[in-house]
C-alpha positions in Angstrom: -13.4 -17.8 8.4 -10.3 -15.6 9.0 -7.1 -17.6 8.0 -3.9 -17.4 10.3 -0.5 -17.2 9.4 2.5 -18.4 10.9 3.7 -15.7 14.0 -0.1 -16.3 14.9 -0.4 -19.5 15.1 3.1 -20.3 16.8 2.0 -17.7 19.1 -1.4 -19.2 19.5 0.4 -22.6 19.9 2.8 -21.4 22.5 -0.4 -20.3 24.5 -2.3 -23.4 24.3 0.6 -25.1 25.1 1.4 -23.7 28.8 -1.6 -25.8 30.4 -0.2 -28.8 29.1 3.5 -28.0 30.2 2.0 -27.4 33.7 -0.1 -30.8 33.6 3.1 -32.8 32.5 5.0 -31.2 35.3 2.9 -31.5 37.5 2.4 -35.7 36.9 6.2 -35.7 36.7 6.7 -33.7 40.3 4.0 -36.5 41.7 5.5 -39.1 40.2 8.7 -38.5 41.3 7.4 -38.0 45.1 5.6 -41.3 45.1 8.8 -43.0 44.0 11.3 -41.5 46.5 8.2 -42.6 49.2 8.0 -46.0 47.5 11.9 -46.0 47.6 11.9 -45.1 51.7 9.5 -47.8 52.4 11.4 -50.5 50.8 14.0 -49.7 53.0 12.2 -49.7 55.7 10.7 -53.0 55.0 7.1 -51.4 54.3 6.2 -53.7 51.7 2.6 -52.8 51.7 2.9 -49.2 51.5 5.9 -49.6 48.7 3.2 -51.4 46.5 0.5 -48.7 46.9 3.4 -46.2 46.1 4.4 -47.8 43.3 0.8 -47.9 42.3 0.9 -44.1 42.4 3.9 -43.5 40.9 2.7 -45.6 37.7 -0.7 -44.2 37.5 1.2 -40.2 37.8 3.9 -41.6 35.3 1.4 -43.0 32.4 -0.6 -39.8 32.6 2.8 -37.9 31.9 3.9 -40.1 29.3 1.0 -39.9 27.3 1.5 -36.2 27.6 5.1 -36.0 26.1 4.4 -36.8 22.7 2.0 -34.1 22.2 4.4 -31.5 23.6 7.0 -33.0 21.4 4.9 -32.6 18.7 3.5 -28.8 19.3 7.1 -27.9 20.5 8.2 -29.0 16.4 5.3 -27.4 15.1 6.2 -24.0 16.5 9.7 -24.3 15.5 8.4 -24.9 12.1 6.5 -22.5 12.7 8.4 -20.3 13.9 12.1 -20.7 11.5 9.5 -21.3 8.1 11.3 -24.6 7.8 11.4 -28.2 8.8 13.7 -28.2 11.8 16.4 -30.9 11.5 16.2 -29.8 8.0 20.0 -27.7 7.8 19.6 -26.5 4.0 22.9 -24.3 3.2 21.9 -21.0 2.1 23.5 -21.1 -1.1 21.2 -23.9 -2.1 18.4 -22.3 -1.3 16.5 -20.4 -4.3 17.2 -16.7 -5.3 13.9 -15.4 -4.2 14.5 -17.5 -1.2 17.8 -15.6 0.1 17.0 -12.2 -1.1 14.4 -9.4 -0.7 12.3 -8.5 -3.9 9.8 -6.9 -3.0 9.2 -3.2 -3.3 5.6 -2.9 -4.2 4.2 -6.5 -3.7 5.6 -6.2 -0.2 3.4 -3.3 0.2 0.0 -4.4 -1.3 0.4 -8.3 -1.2 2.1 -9.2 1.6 0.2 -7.1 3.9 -2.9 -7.8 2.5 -2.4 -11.8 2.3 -1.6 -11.6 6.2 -5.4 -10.6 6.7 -8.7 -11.5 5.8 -10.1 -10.3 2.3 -13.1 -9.9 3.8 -11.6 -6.9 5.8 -10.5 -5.5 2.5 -12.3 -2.7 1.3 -13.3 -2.5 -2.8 -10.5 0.0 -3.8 -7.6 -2.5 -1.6 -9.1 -5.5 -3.4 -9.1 -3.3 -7.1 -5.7 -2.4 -6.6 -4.5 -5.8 -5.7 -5.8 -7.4 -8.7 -4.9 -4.6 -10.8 -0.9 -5.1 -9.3 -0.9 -9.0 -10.2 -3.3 -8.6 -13.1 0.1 -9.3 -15.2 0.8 -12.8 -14.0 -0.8 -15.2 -15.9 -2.9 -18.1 -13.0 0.0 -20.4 -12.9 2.6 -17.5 -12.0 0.3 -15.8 -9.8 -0.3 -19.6 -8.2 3.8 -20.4 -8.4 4.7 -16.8 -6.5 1.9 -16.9 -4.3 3.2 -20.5 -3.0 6.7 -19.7 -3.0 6.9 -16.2 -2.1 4.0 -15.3 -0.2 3.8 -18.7 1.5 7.7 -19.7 2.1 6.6 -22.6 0.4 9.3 -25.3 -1.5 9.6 -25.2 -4.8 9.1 -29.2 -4.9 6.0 -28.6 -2.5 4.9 -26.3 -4.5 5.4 -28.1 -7.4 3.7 -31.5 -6.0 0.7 -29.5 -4.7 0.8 -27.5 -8.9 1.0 -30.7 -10.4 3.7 -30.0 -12.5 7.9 -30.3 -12.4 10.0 -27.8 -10.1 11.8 -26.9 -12.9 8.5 -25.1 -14.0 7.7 -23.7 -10.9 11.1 -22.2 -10.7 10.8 -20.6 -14.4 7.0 -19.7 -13.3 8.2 -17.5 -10.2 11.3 -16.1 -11.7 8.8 -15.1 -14.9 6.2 -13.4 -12.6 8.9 -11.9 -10.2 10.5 -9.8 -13.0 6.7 -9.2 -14.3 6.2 -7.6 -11.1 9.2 -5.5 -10.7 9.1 -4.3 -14.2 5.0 -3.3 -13.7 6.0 -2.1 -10.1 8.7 0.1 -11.7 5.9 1.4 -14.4 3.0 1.8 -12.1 2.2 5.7 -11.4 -0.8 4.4 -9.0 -0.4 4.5 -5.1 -1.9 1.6 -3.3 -3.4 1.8 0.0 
């Protein structure tokens, strides 16, 4: 099973939403005819047509409401997506974390990152070897803490709810393991592919 990341699946989502879009528009166009048609036989004292106009106009109209929410929703989703946070959600960027509003990265950008965007099973043995090897000096709750948090954009209280244990820790966890990585990046002679 290959795992996608965000740009994909906002991009994948944008795709799959275009049918819909042109579905809803296309109720909404006939709805709106059918109600100016309505409309023109009421004023021309149709009554019976009106009614079988208005008949059409609600049938068109239901169809198109029941479509709104889910664009509503998929339209959120890719700004989620798409921003890596909950939109409405305006968090100041001084109150966002360190690692959050600055770029750490150097090696772990080069072998993690980029290797956490694909498949492992399109790794080969040496990419895989030297990927352990690089976080090999995390202990499992740093390597767990960074890997939400940094490689996922994850919260620290997410992260923290899905660990099990307080943000406070997860905080201590990623800054530990951040300065683990730059200090074993800084001493590391080997090249990575």
């Amino acid at each position: 099973m290959k795992y996608k990341y965000a740009d994909e699946l906002a991009a994948e989502y944008k795709e799959d939403l275009k049918p819909v879009l042109a579905v809803h528009k296309y109720h909404n166009d006939r709805a709106k005819i059918y109600l100016k048609l309505a409309k023109e036989c009421e004023e021309n004292q149709e009554w019976e047509m009106a009614a079988e106009f208005y008949t059409e106009y609600e049938e068109y109209r239901a169809v198109a409401k029941r479509l709104s929410p889910i664009i509503s929703d998929t339209r959120y989703s890719i700004k989620w997506l798409e921003t890596a946070k909950q939109p409405g959600y305006n968090k100041e960027i001084s109150r966002r974390s360190y690692y959050q509003r600055t770029e750490l990265w150097g090696d772990i950008d080069r072998v993690s990152m980029k290797y956490l965007r694909e498949d492992y099973g399109q790794l080969t043995d040496e990419q895989l070897a030297a990927l352990e090897r690089y976080m090999s000096v995390l202990s499992q709750r740093e390597r767990e803490s960074v890997l939400s948090v940094v490689g996922e954009g994850n919260s620290y209280t997410l992260t923290s709810e899905y660990l099990g244990i307080s943000r406070s820790s997860v905080q201590v966890y990623v800054n530990r393991a951040m300065k683990k990585l730059l200090n074993h990046s800084c001493h590391t002679e080997a090249t990575y592919v």
